[in-house]
C-alpha positions as CSV (number, residue, x, y, z in Angstrom):
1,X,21.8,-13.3,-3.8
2,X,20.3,-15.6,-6.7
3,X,22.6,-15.8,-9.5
4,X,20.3,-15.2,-12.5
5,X,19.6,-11.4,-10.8
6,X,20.3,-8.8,-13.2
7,X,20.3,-4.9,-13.2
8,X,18.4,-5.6,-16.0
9,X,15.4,-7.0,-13.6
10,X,14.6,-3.6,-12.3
11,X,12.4,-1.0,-14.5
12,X,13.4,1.2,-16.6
13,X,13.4,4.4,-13.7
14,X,14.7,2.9,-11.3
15,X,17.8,1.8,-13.3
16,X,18.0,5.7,-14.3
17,X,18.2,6.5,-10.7
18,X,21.0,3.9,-10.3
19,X,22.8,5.9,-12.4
20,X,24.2,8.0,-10.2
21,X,26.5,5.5,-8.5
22,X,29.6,3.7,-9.3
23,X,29.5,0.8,-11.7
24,X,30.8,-1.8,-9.1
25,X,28.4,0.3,-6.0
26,X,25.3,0.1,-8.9
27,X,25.2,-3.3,-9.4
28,X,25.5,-4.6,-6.1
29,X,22.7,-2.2,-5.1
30,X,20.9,-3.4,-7.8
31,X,21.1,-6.7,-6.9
32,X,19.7,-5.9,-3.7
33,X,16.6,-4.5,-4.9
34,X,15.7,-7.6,-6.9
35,X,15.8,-9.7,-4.1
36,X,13.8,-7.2,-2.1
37,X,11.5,-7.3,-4.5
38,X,11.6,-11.1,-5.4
39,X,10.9,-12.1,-1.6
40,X,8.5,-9.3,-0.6
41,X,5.4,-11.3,-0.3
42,X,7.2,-14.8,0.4
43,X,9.5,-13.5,2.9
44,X,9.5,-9.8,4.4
45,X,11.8,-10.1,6.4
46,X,15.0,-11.2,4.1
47,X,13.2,-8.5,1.4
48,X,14.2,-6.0,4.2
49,X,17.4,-7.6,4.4
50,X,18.3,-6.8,1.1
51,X,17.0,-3.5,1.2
52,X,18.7,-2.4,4.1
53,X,22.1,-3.8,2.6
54,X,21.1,-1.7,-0.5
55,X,20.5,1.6,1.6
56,X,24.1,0.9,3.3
57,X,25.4,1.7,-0.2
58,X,23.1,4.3,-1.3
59,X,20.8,6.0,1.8
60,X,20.7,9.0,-0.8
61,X,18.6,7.4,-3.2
62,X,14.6,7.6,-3.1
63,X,14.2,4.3,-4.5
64,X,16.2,2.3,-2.1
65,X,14.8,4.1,0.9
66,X,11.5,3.2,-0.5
67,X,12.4,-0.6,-0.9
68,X,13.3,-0.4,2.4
69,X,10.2,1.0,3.3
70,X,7.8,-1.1,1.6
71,X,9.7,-4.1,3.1
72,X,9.5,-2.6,6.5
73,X,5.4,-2.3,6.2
74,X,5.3,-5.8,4.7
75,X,7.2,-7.0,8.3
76,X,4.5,-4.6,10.1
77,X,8.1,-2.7,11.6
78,X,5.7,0.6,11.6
79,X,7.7,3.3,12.8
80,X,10.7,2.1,10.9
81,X,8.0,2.0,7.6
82,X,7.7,5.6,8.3
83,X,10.7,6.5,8.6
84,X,12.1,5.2,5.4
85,X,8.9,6.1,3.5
86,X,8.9,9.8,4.6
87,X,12.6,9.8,3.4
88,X,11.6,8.7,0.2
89,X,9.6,11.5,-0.3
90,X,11.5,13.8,0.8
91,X,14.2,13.2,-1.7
92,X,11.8,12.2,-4.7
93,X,9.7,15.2,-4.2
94,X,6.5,12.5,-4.7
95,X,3.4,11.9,-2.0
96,X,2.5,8.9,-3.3
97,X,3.5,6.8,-0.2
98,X,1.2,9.2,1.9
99,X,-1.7,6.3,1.9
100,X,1.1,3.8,3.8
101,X,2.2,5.6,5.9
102,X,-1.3,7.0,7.0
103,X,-2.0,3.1,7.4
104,X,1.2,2.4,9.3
105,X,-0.3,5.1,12.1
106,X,-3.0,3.0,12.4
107,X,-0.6,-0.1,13.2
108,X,0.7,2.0,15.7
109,X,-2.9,2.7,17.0
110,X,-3.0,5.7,16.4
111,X,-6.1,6.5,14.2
112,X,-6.3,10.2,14.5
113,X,-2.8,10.6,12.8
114,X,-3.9,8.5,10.4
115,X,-7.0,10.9,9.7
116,X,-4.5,14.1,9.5
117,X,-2.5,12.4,7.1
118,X,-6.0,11.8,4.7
119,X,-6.6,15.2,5.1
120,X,-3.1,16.7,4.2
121,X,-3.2,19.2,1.1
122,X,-0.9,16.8,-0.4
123,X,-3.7,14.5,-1.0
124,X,-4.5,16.1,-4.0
125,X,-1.9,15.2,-5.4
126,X,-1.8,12.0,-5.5
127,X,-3.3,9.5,-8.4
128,X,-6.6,8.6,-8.8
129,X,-5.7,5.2,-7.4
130,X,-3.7,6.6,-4.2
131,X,-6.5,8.9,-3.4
132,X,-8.7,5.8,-3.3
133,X,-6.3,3.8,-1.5
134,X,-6.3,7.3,1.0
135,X,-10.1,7.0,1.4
136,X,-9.7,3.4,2.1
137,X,-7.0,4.0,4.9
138,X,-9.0,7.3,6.5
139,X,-12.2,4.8,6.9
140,X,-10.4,2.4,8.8
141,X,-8.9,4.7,11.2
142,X,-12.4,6.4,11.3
143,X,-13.3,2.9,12.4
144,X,-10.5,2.2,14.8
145,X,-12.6,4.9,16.9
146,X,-15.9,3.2,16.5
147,X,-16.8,5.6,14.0
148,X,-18.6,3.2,11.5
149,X,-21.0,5.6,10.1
150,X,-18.7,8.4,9.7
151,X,-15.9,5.2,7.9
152,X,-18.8,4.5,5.5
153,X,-19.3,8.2,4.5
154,X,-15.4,8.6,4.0
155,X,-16.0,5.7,1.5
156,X,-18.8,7.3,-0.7
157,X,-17.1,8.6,-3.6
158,X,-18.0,9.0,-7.4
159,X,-15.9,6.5,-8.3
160,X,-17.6,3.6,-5.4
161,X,-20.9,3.8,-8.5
162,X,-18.4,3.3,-11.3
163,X,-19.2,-0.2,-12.3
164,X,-15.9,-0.5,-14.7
165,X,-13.3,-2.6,-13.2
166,X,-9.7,-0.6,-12.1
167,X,-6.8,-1.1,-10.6
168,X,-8.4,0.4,-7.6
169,X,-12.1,-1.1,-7.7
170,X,-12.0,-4.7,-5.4
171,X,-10.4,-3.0,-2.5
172,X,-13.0,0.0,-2.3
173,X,-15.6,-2.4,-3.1
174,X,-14.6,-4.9,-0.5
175,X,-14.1,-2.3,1.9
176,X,-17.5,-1.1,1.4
177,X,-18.8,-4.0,1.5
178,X,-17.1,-5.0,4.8
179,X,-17.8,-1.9,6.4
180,X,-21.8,-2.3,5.7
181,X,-21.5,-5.6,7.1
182,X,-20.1,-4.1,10.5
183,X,-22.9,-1.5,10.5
184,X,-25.5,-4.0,10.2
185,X,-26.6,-3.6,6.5
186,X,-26.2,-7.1,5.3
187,X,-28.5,-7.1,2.4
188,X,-26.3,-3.7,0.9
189,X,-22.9,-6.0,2.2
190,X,-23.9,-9.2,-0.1
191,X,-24.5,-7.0,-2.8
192,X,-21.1,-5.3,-2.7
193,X,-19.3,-8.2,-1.4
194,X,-20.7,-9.6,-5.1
195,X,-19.7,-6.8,-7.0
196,X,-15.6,-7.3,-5.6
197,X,-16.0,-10.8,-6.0
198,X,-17.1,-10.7,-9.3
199,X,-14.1,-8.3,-9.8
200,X,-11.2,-10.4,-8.0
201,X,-10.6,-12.6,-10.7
202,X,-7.2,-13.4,-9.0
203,X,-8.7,-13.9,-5.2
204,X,-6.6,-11.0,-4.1
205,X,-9.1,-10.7,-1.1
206,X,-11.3,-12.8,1.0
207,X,-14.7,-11.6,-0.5
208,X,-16.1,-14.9,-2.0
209,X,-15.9,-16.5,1.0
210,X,-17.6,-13.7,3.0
211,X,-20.1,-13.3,0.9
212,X,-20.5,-17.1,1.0
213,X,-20.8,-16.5,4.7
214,X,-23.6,-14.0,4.2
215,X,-25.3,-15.7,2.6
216,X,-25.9,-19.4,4.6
C-alpha cells in the first residue's frame, strides 16, 4: 500500500459508510479502496487485489462490494463482476450498477439477458446518465444478435438531438455513430462521428481516428 494513502482520499460518503467499522478495521479498509481506485485503469488486476482484501474485512458494506466489482469488470472476470455488483445493490438499495452488469451479460455472450436487464422496471430509476449508459448497453446486445436496425432504434432518444455537451453525450454519440457505420450509412456515421469528436476533448474514445478513416 502507498504510504501517502489516506482515509481522507476517499469522498465524503463513502467515509460515512466506513463509519460503521472499528477505527483500526476502517483504516485499513480504507486504504484498500484507495489503491483500488488508484490502479483501476493502470492495473485491474492489483485494483481487485485491494478490493478483495478490503471485502475480507468488511463483505457487509455496499461500497467495498462495489470496488470489488468495478475492479472485477475492469479485469473482464464477468460472472464474478456480477456477483459483487448485484451485492452491492442489494445492500445499498441503488440500481445504478444495472447498466454493468447488463454489459457484463454480454461478456458472457449472452445478449438476451443483457436486453431483460434494459428492460427491468428498475430502469426508471436510474439517472439520466445510467439510463443512457442502459440504452447504450441494450444496442449492443441487440447487435450481438445481428440486430443492427433494431440497436439503432434502441439508440434514438430525445436526448441523441440534444446538441449540449453531458457527461453522457460522446459515448451515445460515438455509439451512434459506430452503429450507422455497421448499417451502412456512412455519410449519417461521419457526421456523428464529428459531433463526439468535437465533444471528446480528452480522446476518451477512438472517434477522430474513425472518422479520419471515413473519410480517406
Amino acid at each position: 500500500m502507498d504510504s501517502d494513502v489516506t482515509i481522507e482520499m476517499l469522498d465524503r460518503a463513502t467515509q460515512n459508510e466506513l463509519r460503521a467499522l472499528e477505527e483500526a478495521q476502517r483504516e485499513r479498509v480504507a486504504g484498500h479502496l484507495v489503491m483500488a481506485g488508484r490502479l483501476l485503469e493502470d492495473d485491474p488486476e492489483a485494483a481487485l487485489a485491494h478490493a478483495t482484501a478490503a471485502a475480507a474485512r468488511a463483505s457487509r458494506l455496499a461500497v467495498v462490494r462495489e470496488a470489488c466489482g468495478v475492479a472485477a469488470y475492469a479485469c473482464g472476470r464477468w460472472e464474478q463482476a456480477i456477483r459483487e455488483l448485484k451485492a452491492a445493490m442489494r445492500i445499498s438499495g441503488s440500481v445504478e450498477f444495472l447498466p454493468l452488469v447488463a454489459d457484463c451479460e454480454r461478456g458472457l455472450n449472452r445478449p438476451e439477458r443483457a436486453i431483460a436487464i434494459a428492460g427491468n422496471v428498475d430502469v426508471a430509476r436510474l439517472s439520466q446518465a445510467g439510463r443512457i449508459e442502459m440504452r447504450i448497453v441494450a444496442a449492443g446486445a441487440r447487435a450481438d444478435l445481428g440486430q443492427l436496425e433494431a440497436a439503432l432504434v434502441t439508440l434514438k432518444c430525445p436526448e441523441l438531438a440534444d446538441r449540449k455537451v453531458h457527461e453522457w453525450s460522446v459515448a451515445l454519440w460515438y455509439a451512434y455513430a459506430d452503429m450507422l457505420q455497421r448499417v451502412g450509412r456512412t455519410a449519417q456515421a461521419v457526421e456523428w462521428f464529428a459531433r463526439a469528436a468535437d465533444a471528446d476533448e480528452d480522446e476518451e474514445t477512438d472517434a477522430a481516428s474513425r472518422l479520419q478513416d471515413l473519410l480517406d
